[in-house]
N, C-alpha and C positions, 0 to 999 in steps of 0.2 A: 619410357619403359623402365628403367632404372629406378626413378621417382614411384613407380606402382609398385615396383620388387620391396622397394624401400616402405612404404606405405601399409602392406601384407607383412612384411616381417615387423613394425611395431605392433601392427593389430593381433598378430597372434602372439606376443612377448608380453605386452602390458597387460593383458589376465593374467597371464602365470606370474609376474613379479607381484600382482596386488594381492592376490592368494599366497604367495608367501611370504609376503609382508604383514598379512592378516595372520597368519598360522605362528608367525614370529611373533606379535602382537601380544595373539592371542596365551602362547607360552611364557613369554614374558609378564602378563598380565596375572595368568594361573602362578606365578613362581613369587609373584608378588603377593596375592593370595593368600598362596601357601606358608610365605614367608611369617604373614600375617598371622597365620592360623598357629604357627608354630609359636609363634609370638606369645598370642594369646594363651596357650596352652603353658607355657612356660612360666609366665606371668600369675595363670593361673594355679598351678604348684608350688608356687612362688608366696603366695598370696598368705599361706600363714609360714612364715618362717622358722618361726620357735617351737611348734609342735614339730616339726620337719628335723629341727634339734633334737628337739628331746626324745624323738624316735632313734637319730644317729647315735647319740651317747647312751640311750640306753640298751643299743644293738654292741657297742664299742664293750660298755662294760659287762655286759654277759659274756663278749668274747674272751674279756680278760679276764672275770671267773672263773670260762673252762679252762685257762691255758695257764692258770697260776699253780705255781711247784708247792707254793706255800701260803701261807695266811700269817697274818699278823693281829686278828682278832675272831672274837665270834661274829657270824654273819647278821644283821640284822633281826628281829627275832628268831635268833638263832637259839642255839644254847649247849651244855653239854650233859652227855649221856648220864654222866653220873650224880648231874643234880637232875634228873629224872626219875633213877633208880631209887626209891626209898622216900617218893612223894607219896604222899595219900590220894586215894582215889574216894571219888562222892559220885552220888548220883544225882542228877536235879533233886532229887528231893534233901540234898541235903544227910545220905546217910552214908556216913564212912564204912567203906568196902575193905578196905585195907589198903596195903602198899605196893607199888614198884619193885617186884621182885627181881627183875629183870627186861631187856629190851629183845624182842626177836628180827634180825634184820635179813633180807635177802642176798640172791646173792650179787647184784650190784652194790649191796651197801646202804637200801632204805630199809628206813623202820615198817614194820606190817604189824607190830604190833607188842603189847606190852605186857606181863606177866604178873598176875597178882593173885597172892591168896585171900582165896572169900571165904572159909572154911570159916574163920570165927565169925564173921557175920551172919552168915549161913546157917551158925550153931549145932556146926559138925564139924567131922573131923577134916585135917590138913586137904586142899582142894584148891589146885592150881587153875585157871584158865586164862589163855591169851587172847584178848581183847581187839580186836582189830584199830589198828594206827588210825581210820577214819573214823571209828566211833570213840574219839577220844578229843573231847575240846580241851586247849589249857588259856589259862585266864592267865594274866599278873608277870612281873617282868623276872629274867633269866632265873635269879636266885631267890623266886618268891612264887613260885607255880603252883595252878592251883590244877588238879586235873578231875575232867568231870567224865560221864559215862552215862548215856541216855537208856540203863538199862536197870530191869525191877529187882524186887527178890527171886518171884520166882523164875525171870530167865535166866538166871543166876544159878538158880537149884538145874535146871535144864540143862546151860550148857555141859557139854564134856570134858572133863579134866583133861587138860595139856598135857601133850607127852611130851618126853624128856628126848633129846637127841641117845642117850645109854638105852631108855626102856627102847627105845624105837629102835635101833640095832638091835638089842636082846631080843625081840621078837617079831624080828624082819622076816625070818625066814616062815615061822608058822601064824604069821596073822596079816601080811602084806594089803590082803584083799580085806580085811577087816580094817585095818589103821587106812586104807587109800578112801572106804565108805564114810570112817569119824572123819577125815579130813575135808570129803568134799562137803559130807554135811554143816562143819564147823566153820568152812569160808562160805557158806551161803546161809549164815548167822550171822556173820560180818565181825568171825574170829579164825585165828589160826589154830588147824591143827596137830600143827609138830612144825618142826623148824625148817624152810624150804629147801630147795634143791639147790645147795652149793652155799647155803644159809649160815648162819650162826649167831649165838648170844653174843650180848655185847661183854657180859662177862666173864666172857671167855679170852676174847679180843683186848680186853681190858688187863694188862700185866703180862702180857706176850712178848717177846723179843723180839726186836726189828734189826734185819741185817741189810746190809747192803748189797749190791749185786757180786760183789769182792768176797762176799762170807764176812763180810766184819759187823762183829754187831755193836750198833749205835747208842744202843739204850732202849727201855721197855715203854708200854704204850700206858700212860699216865691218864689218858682221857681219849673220847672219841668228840667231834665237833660237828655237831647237826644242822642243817636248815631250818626255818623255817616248814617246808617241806614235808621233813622227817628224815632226811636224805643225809646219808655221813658224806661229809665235805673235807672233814681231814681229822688225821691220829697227833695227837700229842706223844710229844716224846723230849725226856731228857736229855741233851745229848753230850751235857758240859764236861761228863766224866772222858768220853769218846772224843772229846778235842783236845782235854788236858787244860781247861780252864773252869773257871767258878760255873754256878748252875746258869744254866740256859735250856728255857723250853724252846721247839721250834714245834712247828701246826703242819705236817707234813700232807700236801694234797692228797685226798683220796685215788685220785689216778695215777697218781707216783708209787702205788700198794700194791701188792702182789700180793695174793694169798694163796697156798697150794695148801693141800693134803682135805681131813674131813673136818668135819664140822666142829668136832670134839678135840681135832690133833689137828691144827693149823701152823705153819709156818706163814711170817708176815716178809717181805723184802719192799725197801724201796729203793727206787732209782735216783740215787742221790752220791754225793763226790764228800769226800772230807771238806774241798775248801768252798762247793754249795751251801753248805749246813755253816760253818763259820761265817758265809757271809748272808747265810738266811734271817730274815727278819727276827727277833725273839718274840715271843707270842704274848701277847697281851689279854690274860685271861678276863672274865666279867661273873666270877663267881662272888 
């Protein structure tokens, strides 16, 4: 009898241990798989190395673009505002428009666009208009620029004279709706029509006082430093009088700049310490 009890209980025991030695099998088999899969997948991101670099270092050095206080050179074709200001401007064909009278930038700090009088090409009288930053190719390196403008005589005769950041106050109050119709007409020409919202010339910004967060002022702004882009990356400024030793430029980040007030009455401040600026890089111009 015991021998039959005995006999029933492996019969009903040994399915259930070979289904879970299957089911054990079975997971250890899929982890093996998996392992495999994972392998493969690894292996296979793996596969080009050095593009997998040159994405890391090229994600590393964008970060330390945004987060630097300071520069020590101009950017890649980069350049500065003032060998901009007072270039000639051409047209593919080859016919001098006149010159860079000025840069108009937003108010993060890109260029939108350039200011030049056509009036003697034109063979009328004085006629400012600003140019849109995208219809403007430049050829040839930092201090050899050539700048062209894929536009005719007569869109030239066409556009509408640029307004002034003074005329545009003077006649804010009785032509709002009139100056808001040139404007939207003038950006969908692929120019500007007056200086943006929180905007300014670069020559304005150009010879400005930069103070510190303390009230102490460092020294004035010598140059502006642009991207490739159009995009100001950083203020020049003297600072050597403000430490009490011989000259020294530093290339102050653009995100280190504060600007408050209007357009025409700016105050600049950057975030910077006396012994930051003595141990800042000195700028290495490419004029």
């Amino acid at each position: 009898m015991n021998k039959l009890h005995t006999f029933a209980f492996y019969a009903l025991v040994t399915p259930a241990l070979t289904l879970g030695a299957g089911s054990v099998l079975a997971q250890y088999s899929g982890d093996l798989d998996s392992g495999r899969l994972q392998q493969g997948t690894q292996i296979g991101q793996d596969a080009n190395p050095k593009a997998d670099r040159e994405r890391q270092r090229n994600q590393r050095d964008q970060s330390r673009t945004q987060a630097r206080s300071y520069l020590d050179s101009v950017p890649q074709n980069g350049m500065h505002a003032s060998n901009l200001m007072g270039t000639t401007v051409y047209t593919n064909s080859d016919d001098d428009i006149g010159s860079v009278d000025d840069l108009i930038l937003d108010g993060s700090g890109k260029v939108v666009a350039v200011i030049v009088g056509v009036g003697g090409f034109l063979g009328m009288g004085e006629k400012d208009i600003a140019i849109g930053w995208d219809d403007v190719t430049r050829t040839g390196a930092a201090d050899e620029l050539k700048l062209r403008v894929n536009l005719t005589r007569d869109a030239l005769k066409a556009a509408p004279e640029f307004v002034t950041v003074d005329e545009l106050s003077t006649t804010r109050n009785t032509q709002r709706d009139h100056n808001d119709q040139r404007r939207a007409q003038m950006q969908s020409r692929g120019h500007i029509a007056a200086v943006p919202h929180n905007g300014s010339h670069a020559s304005n910004l150009i010879g400005m006082d930069v103070e510190t967060n303390d009230d102490e002022s460092i020294g004035s702004v010598d140059d502006l430093v642009i991207d490739s882009n159009g995009q100001v990356v950083a203020i020049v400024v003297s600072v050597g009088g403000f430490l009490g030793i011989g000259q020294k430029d530093v290339a102050i980040g653009w995100g280190n700049v504060t600007r408050s007030g209007t357009a025409d009455d700016q105050e600049l401040r950057a975030n910077v310490t006396r012994d930051a600026l003595k141990s800042a890089p000195e700028f290495a111009s490419r004029n």
